[in-house]
N, C-alpha and C positions, 0 to 999 in steps of 0.2 A: 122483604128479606130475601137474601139469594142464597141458597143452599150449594155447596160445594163439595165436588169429590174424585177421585180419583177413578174415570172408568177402565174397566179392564182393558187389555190389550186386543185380547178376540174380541171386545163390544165396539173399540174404537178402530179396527176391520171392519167391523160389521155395517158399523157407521160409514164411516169413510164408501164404502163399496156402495151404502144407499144413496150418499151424495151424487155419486157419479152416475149410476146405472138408473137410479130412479128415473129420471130425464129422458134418458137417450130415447132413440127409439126402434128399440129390438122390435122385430115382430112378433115374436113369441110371449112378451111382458101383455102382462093382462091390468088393466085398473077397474079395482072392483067399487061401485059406486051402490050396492044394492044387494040383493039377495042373487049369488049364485049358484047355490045348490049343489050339487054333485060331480061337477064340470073336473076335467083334469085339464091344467097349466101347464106347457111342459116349459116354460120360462120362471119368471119372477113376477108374483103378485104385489100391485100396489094399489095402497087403501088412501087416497090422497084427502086432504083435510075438509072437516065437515060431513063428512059421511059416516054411516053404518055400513059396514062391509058383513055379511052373513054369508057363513060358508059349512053345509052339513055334505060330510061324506064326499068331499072333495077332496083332489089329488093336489098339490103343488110341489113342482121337480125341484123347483129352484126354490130361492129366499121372498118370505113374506115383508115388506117394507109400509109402516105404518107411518103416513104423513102427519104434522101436529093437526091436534083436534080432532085427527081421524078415531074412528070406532072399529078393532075388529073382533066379530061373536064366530067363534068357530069350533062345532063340532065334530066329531068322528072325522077330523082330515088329516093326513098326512101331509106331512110337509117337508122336502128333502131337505133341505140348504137352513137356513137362520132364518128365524120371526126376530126384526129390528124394531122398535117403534120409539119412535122421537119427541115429546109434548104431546101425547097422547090423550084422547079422552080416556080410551082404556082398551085391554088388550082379554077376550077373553079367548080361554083354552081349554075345552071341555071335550075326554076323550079321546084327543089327538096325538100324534105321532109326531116330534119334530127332531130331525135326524142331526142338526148342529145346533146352536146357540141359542137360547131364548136374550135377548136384551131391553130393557126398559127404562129407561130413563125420561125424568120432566125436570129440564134444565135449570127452571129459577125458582120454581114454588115446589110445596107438597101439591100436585094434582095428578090426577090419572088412577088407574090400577092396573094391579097386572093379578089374574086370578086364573089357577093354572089346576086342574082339576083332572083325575086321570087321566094323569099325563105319562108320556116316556121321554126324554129328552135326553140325546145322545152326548151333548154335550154339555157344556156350561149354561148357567143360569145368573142371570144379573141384573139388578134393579137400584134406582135412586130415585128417592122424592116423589114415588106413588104408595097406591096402598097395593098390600102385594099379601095374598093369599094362596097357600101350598097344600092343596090336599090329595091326597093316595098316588102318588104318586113317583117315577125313577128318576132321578138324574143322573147320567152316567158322569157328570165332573162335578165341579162344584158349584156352592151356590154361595151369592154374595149379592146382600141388601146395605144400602147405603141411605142414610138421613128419609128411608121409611116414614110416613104414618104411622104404620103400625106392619108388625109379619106376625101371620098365621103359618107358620109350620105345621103339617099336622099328619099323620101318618104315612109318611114320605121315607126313601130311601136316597141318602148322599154320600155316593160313591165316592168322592172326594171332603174337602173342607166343607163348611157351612160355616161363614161369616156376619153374622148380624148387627152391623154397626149403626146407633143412630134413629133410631125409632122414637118419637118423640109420642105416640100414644101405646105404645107398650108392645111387649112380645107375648106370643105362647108356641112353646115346640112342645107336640104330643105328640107322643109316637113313632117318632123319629128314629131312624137307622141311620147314623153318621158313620164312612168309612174309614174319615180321617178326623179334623177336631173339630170340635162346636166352641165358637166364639160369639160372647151376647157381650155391647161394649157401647158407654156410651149412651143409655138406652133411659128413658122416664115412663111413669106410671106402673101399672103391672109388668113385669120378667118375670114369665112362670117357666121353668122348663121345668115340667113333669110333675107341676103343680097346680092345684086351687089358689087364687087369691089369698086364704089365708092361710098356704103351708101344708094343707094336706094331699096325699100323691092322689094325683089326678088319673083317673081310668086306663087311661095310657102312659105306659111306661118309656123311657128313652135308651138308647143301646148305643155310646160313641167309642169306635174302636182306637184313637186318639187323645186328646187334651179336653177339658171344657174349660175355656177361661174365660172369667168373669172379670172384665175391666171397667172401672170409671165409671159406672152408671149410679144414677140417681133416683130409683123408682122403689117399688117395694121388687126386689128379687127375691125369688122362691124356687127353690130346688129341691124334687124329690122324685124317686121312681125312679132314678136314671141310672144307670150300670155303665161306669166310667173306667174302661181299661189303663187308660194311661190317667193323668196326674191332673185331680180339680185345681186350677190358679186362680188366684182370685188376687184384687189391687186395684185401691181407689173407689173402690162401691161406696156409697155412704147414702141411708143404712149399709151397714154390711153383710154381704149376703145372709139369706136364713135357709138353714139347710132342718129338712121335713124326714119322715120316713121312708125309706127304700132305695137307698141311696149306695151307691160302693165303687169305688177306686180303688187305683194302682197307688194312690198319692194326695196329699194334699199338701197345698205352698196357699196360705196367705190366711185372710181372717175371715171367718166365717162366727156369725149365730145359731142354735135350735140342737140339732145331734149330729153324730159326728160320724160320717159315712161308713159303712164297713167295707173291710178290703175286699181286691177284687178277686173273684176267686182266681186260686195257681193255677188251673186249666192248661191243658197245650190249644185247645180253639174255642171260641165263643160260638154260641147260634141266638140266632134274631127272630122271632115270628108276631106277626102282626093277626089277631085274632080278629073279624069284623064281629059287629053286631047280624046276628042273623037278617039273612034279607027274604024277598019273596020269590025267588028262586034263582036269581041273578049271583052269578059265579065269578069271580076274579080270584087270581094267583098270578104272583111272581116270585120267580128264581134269579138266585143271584152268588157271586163267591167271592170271597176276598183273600191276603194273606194268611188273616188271622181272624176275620167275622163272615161268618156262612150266616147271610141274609137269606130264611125262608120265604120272605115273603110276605104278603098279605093272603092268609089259610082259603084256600078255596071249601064253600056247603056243599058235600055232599048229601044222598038221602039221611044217613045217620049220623054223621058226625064231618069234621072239619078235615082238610087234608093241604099239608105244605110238605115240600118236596123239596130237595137239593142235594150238593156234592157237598162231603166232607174237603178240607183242604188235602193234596195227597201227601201220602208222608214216605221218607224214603231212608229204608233201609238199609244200611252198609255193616257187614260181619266180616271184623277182620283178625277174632281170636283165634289162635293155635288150637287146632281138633276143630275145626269148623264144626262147634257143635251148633246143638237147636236153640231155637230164640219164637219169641213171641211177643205181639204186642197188642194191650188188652185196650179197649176201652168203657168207660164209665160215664154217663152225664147226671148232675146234678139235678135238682127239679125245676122246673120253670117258675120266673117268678117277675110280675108287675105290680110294682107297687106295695099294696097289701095283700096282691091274692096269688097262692101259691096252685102249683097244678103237678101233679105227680109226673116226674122224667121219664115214666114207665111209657109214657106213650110214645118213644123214640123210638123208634126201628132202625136197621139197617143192612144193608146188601151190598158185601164188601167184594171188592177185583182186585186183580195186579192190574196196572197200569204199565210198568216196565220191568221186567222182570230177570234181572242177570246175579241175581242170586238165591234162587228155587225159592221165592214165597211160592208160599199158598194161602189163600184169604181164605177167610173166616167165612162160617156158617151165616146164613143171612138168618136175622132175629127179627121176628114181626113186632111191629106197634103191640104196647098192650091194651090200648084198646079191642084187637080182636084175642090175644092171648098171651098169658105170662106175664114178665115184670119187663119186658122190651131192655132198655139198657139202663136203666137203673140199676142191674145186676151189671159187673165185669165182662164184655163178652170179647172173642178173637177180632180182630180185626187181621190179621194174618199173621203168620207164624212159616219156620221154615225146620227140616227136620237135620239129627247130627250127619254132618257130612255135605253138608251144601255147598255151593260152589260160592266165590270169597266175591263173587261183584255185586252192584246193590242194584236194591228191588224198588218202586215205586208203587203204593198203596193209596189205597182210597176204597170209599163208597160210595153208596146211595142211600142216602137218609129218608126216611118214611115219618112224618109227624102226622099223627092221628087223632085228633083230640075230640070228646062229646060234644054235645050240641048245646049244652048246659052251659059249657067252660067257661067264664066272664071275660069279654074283652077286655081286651088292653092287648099292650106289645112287650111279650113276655121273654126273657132270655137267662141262658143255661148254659151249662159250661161242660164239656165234653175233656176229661182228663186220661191221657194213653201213659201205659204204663209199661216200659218193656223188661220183659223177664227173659233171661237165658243164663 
């Protein structure tokens, strides 16, 4: 059987650029047939077919190009340019850095994988007709799986879209930070997003600051946990979707089984945090912002408790009433919530600034996490304010977010809604 699809535009770049440059012969191009260890490239790596290419803590300037058949195992490398790889045995990515496009594609069958494990990847992500596993990890564009095995999403952050068309042994997204929409379409056997197999929210929560639409698939779909800003779609699923506990939209368009989302909260910003399973003393965090979803991250272990960090989006001021009186504008966050386990908002802190300042703000008192004291922002607190008589051009605000949470907290990927309210 031959599987067919449409590859992106930067994969069929990326392709194209393998075709020609694989060959030639730059002096700088390396072909790795073995284990090269720590080496720095300052051209273009090439893993030509039938080999195992092994790469720990090694540099590569330019584009990694994976010949068919080829194997590459790489850890802790950077890699500037694109990882391409064509009929792959498989592609793996364990702690590494790739600063443009991942691409995977196996042209006529399901073979290969692409298994991408703290990762950062500057740009896009893109796969057809391998098995393709996503764990802890950033994409800064989007990601897009095509006629799949199967996709493992799993506490990952997608800056842009997430598309998953086509998986013929089933989906699971847990934990997911989608910037823009999540799309599962097309798909057989298990579609869990933010679910168990049989409906209930799965430890990890989902956070898509966009759409989730659920097209055309034929498997058991299960939807729960996931905090859906904009509008569930759904159309042609058969069963019909089944919607679980913990679940909330902007909207809902089409048919669904099980309970029936709750809205999403009115908020002016959402926040996203990724809580791990305590480890044995190994540390990770990431920061991250958007329009409208301030991704904390994945919470880094401290000695006593968990710590994620980021920027508020900034908000910007403009007083343009007669008697330029005073004005203020408050915020409150909601409590954090994955799934079925809730965690008091109180542990929110923050430490507010002007950012641009042409109408006399002054930011608000910085309020610590309650985890060391108080009710954090759970309670209304400043975020800036300006007094009567201010000058009439506008101010640009923001913070710094402090999440502190025990060491107790139950994982999952928990999110909360920060609501400003201005008074003058």
């Amino acid at each position: 059987m031959t599987w067919k699809w449409k590859v992106p535009s930067a994969a069929l770049l990326a392709l194209a650029t393998a075709t020609v440059v694989a060959p030639a012969a730059h002096a700088a191009d390396v072909e790795c047939t073995g284990d090269l260890g720590d080496q720095t490239i300052s051209g273009d790596l090439v893993v030509p077919g039938g080999v195992d290419c092994v790469l720990g803590g090694a540099t590569v300037e330019g584009d990694v190009v994976v010949d068919p058949d080829g194997w590459l195992d790489a850890t802790s490398v950077t890699v500037g340019g694109d990882v391409v790889a064509t009929d792959a045995y498989g592609v793996s990515l364990d702690g590494t850095s790739v600063g443009g496009d991942v691409s995977a594609y196996s042209a006529d069958t399901r073979v290969g994988f692409l298994y991408l494990n703290d990762l950062t990847v500057g740009g896009d992500v893109a796969a057809g007709g391998v098995d393709v596993e996503i764990n802890d990890s950033t994409i800064s564009g989007t990601l897009l799986t095509q006629e799949a095995s199967y996709v493992d999403l799993l506490r990952t952050s997608v800056h842009g879209d997430a598309t998953l068309d086509g998986s013929a042994y089933g989906v699971s997204v847990a934990g997911a930070v989608v910037g823009g929409s999540l799309t599962v379409s097309n798909g057989q056997r298990d579609l869990l997003v933010g679910a168990t197999s049989d409906g209930a929210a799965d430890e990890w929560g989902n956070a898509v600051a966009g759409d989730l639409v659920l097209t055309d698939n034929s498997g058991n779909l299960q939807v729960a946990g996931t905090a859906v800003q904009g509008t569930i779609r759904t159309s042609g699923n058969d069963p019909a979707a089944a919607f679980g506990p913990g679940n909330t939209a902007g909207g809902i368009d089409g048919d669904h089984s099980g309970e029936v989302p709750g809205p999403a909260p009115e908020g002016d910003q959402a926040v996203a945090v990724t809580v791990p399973a305590q480890s044995g003393g190994e540390l990770t965090w990431q920061l991250e912002g958007s329009s409208s979803l301030v991704d904390l991250g994945v919470a880094t272990e401290e000695l006593n408790y968990y710590q994620a960090t980021g920027q508020l989006v900034p908000v910007r001021v403009q007083d343009t009433r007669a008697g330029d009186p005073e004005w203020s504008i408050t915020g409150q966050v909601s409590d954090f919530v994955a799934g079925g386990q809730t965690v008091d908002g109180k542990y929110l802190g923050w430490t507010p600034g002007v950012l641009e300042n042409g109408g006399d703000a002054v930011g608000g008192d910085h309020v610590a996490s309650g985890f060391e004291e108080g009710e954090g922002l759970a309670q209304a607190r400043t975020l800036a304010h300006a007094e009567e008589g201010h000058a009439r051009g506008s101010s640009l605000v923001g913070a710094e977010l402090d999440l502190k949470l025990p060491l107790d907290t139950p994982r999952g990927t928990y999110t909360a809604t920060i609501t400003l309210t201005a008074l003058g």
